[in-house]
N, C-alpha and C positions, 0 to 999 in steps of 0.2 A: 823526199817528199811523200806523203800518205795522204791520198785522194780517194773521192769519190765520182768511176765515172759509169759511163754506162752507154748500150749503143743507141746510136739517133734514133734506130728505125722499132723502136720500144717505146717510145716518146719520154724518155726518163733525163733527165737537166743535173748533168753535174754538179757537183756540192763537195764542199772541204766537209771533213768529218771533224766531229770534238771530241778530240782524243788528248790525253794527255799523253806526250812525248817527250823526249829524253835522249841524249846522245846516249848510243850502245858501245857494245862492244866486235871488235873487227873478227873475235875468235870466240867459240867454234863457227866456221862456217854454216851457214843455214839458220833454222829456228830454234832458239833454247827456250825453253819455257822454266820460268823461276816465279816462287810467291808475289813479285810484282809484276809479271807480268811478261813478257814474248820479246826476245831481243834477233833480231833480223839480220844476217849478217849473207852478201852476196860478194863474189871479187868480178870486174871490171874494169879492165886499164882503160879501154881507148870512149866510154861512155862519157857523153856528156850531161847525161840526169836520167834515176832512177826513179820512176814511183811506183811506192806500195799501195795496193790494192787490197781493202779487206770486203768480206761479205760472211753476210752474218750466217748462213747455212752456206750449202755445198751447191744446189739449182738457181744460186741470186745471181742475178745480171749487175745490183744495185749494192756494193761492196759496201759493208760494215762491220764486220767483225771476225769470226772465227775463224774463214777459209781466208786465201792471200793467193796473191798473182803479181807479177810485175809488168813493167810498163819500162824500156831501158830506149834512150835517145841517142843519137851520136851519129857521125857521117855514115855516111852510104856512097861505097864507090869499090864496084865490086870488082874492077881491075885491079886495086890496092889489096883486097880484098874485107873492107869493113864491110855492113850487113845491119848496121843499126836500122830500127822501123819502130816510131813508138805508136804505130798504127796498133802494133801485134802486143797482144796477150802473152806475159811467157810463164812458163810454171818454175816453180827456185829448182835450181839442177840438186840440191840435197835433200827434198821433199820427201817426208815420208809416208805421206798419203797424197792422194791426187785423185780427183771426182773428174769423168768421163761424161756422165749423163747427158751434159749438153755439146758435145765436141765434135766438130765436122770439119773434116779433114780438108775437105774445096778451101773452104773460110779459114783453115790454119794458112795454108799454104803460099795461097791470093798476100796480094800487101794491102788490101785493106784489113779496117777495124773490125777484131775478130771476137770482140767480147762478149756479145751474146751467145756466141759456140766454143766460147775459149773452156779452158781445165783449170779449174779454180784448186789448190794446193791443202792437205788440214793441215792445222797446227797440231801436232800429236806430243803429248807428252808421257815419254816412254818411261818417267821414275817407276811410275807399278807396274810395267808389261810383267806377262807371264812368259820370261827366255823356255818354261821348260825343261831347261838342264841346257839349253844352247851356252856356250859362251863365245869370247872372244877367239879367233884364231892365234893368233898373235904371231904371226907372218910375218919377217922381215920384207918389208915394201922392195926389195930387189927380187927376190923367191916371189913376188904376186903377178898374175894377169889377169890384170881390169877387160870385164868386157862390157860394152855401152850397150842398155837397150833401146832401137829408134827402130822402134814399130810403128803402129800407126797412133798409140797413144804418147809415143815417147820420142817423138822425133824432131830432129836437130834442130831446126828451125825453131822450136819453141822456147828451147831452151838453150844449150852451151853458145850455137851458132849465133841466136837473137839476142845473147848478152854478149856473147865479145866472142866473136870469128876468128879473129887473128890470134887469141891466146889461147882459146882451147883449142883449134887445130891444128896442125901442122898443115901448110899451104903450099903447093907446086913454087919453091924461087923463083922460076922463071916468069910463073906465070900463078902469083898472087888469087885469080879469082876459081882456082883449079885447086881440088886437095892434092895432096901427099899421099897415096895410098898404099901404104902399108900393110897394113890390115885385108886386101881383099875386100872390105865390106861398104867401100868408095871413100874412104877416109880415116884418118887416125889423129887419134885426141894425142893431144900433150902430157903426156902423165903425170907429171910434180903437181899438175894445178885439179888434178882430180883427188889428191891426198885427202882430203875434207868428205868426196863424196864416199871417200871407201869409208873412212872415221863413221859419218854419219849412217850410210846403209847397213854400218856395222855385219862386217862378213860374221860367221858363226858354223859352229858344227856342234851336232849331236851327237853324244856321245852316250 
């Protein structure tokens, strides 16, 4: 679904966008951007509806265009340990720009509607970046350690945990609404399902 919404207390009234849409493609994960146009690609087992969010700069409340955000729906039962809220704002966990300016962390956090303070995602299209002489590592994915940042702008809740709990974490058996900690850092991702994010943040070394 691609909507336009926006928060009550802005006095701004929801509205469908006119966009012309298209079934995409499931791969690569996250955003490609090609001559016609930005193909959207997120994974979710246990969600029952997605919507995209556009806004035409990076400070809109009033989505239309070149920034993106999601909106992911599905139970909430946090002894199973689901975690779905389409109250919340979430940014695509393969993003490769993400605008701050308006973000407050109380309003991530809260289960209310956080979209006047949410983190609106760019659409970046890296065909002319300047690597610099960077390129690929090309790392056998068993030789790699992924590490997640969940600082204050990058934190779980907005992202892996607010699209799908149960597949990007690893959760306590026993006790579903508990991580698995592994890691030391109060939790540990799943790693086969973070494949796409190493792809897209594309590791690199200078040489």
């Amino acid at each position: 679904m691609v909507t336009s919404m926006a928060a009550a207390d802005r006095g701004i009234t929801p509205a469908a966008l006119d966009l012309d849409t298209e079934p995409g493609s499931t791969h690569p994960l996250g955003t490609a951007v090609s001559r016609d146009g930005v193909n959207f690609s997120i994974f979710s087992e246990g969600a029952t509806e997605v919507t995209l969010l556009l806004f035409d700069h990076a400070s809109a409340i009033e989505p239309a265009g070149t920034y993106y955000a999601f909106r992911v729906d599905g139970p909430w039962n946090a002894s199973t340990g689901y975690r779905f809220n389409p109250n919340k704002v979430l940014i695509g966990p393969y993003a490769r720009g993400i605008y701050k300016g308006l973000w407050n962390r109380a309003a991530a956090a809260g289960p209310d509607d956080n979209l006047a303070t949410s983190m609106p995602c760019a659409v970046v299209d890296t065909a002319d970046y300047d690597w610099e002489g960077d390129r690929p590592l090309k790392r056998p994915f068993h030789e790699s350690i992924i590490h997640t940042d969940e600082g204050d702008e990058f934190g779980p809740t907005e992202s892996f945990r607010g699209l799908d709990n149960r597949t990007f974490y690893l959760l306590d058996p026993n006790n579903p609404s508990a991580y698995a900690n592994y890691s030391g850092a109060g939790g540990s991702t799943k790693a086969p399902f973070l494949r796409g994010a190493k792809t897209a943040r594309r590791s690199s070394t200078r040489r």
